[in-house]
TORLONU-12697 format. One record per residue (C-alpha): residue in three letters; x, y, z. Coordinates in steps of 0.1 Angstrom, whole numbers, padded with zeros to 4 digits, always signed. Layout:
N
AlaXYZ
...
% end
This chain:
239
Unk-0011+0013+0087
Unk-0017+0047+0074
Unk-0021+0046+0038
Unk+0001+0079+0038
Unk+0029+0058+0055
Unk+0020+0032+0032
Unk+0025+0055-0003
Unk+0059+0074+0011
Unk+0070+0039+0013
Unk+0070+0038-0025
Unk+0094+0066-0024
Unk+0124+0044-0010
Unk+0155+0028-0027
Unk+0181+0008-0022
Unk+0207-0018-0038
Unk+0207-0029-0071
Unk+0189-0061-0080
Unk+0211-0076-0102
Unk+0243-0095-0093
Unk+0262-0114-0116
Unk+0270-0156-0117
Unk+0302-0164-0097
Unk+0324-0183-0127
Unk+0336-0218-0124
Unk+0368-0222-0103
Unk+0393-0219-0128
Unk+0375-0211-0158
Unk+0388-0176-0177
Unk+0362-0145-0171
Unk+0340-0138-0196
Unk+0351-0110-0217
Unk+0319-0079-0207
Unk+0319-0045-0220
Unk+0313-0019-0200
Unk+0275-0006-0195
Unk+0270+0026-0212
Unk+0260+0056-0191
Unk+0224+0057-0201
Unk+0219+0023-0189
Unk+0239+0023-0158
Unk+0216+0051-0153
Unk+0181+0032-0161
Unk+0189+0004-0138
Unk+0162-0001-0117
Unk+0172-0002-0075
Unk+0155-0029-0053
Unk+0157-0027-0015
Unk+0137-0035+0019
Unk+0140-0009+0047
Unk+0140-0019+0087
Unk+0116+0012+0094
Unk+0089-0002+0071
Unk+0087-0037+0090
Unk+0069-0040+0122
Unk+0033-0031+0130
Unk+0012+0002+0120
Unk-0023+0016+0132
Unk-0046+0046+0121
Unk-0067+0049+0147
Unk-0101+0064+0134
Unk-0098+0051+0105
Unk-0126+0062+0077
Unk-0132+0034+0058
Unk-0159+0042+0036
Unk-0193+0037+0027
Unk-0211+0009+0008
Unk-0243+0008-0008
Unk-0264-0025-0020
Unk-0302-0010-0026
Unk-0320+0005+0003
Unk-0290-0007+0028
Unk-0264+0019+0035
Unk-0233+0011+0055
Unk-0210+0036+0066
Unk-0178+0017+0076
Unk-0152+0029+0101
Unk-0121+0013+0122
Unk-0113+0031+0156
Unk-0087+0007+0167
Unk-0065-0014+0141
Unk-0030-0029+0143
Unk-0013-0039+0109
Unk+0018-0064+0106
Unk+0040-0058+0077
Unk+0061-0090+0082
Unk+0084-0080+0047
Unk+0083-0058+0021
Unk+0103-0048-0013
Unk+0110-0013-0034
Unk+0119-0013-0065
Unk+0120+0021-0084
Unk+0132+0023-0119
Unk+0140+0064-0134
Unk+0118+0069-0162
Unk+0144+0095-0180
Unk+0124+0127-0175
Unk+0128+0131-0134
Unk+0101+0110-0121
Unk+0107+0070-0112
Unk+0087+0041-0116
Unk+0079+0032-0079
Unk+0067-0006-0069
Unk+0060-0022-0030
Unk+0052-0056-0025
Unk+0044-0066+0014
Unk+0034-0093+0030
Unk+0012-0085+0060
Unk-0015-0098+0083
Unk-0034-0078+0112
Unk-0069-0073+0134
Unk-0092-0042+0143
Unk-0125-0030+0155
Unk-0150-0025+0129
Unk-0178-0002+0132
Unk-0207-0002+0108
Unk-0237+0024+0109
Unk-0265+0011+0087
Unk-0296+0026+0075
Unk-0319+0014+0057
Unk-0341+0031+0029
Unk-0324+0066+0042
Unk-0339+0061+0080
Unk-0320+0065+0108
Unk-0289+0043+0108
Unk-0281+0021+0137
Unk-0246+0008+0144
Unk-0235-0024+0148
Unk-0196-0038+0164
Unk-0171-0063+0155
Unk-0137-0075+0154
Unk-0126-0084+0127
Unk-0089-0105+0114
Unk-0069-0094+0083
Unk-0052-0128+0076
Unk-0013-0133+0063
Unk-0020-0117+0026
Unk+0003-0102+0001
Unk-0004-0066-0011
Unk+0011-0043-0043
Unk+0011-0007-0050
Unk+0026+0006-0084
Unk+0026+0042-0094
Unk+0051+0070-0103
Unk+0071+0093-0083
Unk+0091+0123-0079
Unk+0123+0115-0055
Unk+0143+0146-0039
Unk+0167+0149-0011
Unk+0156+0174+0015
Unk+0166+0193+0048
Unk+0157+0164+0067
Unk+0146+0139+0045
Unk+0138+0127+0009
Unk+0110+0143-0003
Unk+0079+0121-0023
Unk+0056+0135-0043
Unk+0030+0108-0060
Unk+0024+0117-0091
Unk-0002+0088-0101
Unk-0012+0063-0072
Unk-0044+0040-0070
Unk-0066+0058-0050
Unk-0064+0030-0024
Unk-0051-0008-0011
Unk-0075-0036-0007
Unk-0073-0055+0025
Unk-0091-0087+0028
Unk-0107-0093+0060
Unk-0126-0117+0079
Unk-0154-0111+0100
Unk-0183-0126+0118
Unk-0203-0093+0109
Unk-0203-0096+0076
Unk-0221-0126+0072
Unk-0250-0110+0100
Unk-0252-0085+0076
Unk-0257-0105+0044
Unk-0284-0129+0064
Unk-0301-0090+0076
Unk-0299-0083+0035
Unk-0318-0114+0025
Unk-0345-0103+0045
Unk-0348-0066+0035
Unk-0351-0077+0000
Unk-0387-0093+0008
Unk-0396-0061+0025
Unk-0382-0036+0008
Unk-0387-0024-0030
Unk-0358-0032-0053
Unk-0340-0056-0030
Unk-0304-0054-0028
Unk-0278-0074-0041
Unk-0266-0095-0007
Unk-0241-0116-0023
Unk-0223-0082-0035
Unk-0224-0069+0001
Unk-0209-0101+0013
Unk-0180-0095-0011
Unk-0181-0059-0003
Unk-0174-0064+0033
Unk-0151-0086+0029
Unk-0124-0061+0019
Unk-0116-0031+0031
Unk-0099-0004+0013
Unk-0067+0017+0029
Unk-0068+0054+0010
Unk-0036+0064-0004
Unk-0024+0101-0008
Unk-0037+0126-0032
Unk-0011+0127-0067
Unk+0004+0157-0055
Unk+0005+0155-0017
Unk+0045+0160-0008
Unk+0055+0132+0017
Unk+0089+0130+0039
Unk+0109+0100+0045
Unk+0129+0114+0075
Unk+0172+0107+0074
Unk+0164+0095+0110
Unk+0143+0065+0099
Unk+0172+0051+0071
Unk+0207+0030+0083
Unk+0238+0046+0068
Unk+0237+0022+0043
Unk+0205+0028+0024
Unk+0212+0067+0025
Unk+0241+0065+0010
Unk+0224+0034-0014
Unk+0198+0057-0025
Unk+0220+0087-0029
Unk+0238+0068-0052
Unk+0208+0055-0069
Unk+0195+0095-0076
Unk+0227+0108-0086
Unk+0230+0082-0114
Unk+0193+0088-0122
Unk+0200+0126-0125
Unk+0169+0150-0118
Unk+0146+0167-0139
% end
């Protein structure tokens, strides 16, 4: 799943979380007051969208480099498929035109790793695997501007981690830890194996840039959740 998808995910909207207690059958309604304005405004929005189910790939993706002593592994996945089996947005307007913006998924997914190590700075040699992200559960928090567009809502991050942790498994990685051990009775300085076991045993999906402008396209939304999140941004007002 591109992590760019990924991020203009945090952009979407939708209903509002809260719904009030049905009353007992016959027993008088509760005398409420009316919410003020400012906090009908503040309410925060919760909602999954249908176009950010299903699966995602970013094929060649760049997936780093690591470095445990004298090993260097430059990490890289040419083929990948990710499930996101459900996800949530919740968004909350922070009062001065930019929203609080939260996804939760749950997803699971498989790829082909590629790792070219060197060792001590020589030339690197490349290694092949496939490798399993099991059923997991991912979060992204940051802040947001929200805008509607020409042809759709415009997102700019405005602070984003700079990437989402994976776990994945993989009969590579423990190759590469038992490769390690043995370096470090060669090699000067050693290397610290265990922390290259852990190392490979995430992987870590880049999000965009605070700053980057990214489009969630009217095409990819039901009626429903425009007109949700229209709703949603003319109560929140702009800047």
């Amino acid at each position: 799943m591109s992590g760019r998808r990924l991020a203009g995910a945090l952009g979407l909207a939708g209903a509002l979380a809260a719904a009030a207690p049905a009353a007992a059958p016959g027993a008088p309604a509760p005398a409420t007051a009316a919410p003020a304005a400012g906090a009908r405004a503040r309410a925060p929005l919760e909602l999954s969208f249908a176009a950010f189910n299903g699966r995602f790939s970013e094929p060649g993706a760049d997936l780093g480099v690591v470095e445990q002593g004298p090993l260097t592994l430059h990490l890289a996945s040419p083929e990948n498929a990710l499930d996101v089996l459900e996800h949530r947005v919740r968004l909350e307007p922070l009062g001065d035109g930019s929203h609080r913006a939260e996804l939760t998924a749950a997803v699971r997914g498989r790829g082909r790793l590629i790792v070219d190590l060197s060792v001590g700075g020589g030339a690197p040699g490349r290694l092949v695997d496939e490798v399993v992200l099991p059923a997991q559960h991912l979060a992204v928090e940051g802040r947001v501007l929200l805008s509607p567009g020409a042809e759709g809502y415009r997102v700019v991050p405005l602070e984003l981690p700079r990437a989402v942790h994976l776990e994945v498994e993989s009969a590579l990685a423990g190759r590469l830890v038992t490769l390690c051990t043995g370096f470090t009775l060669l090699v000067p300085g050693g290397a610290d194996c265990r922390g290259l076991g852990r190392a490979l045993g995430r992987v870590a999906v880049p999000l965009p840039e605070p700053g980057d402008e990214l489009l969630l396209p009217y095409a990819a939304l039901g009626p429903t959740e425009r007109r949700r999140l229209d709703e949603y941004l003319a109560r929140a007002g702009g800047p």
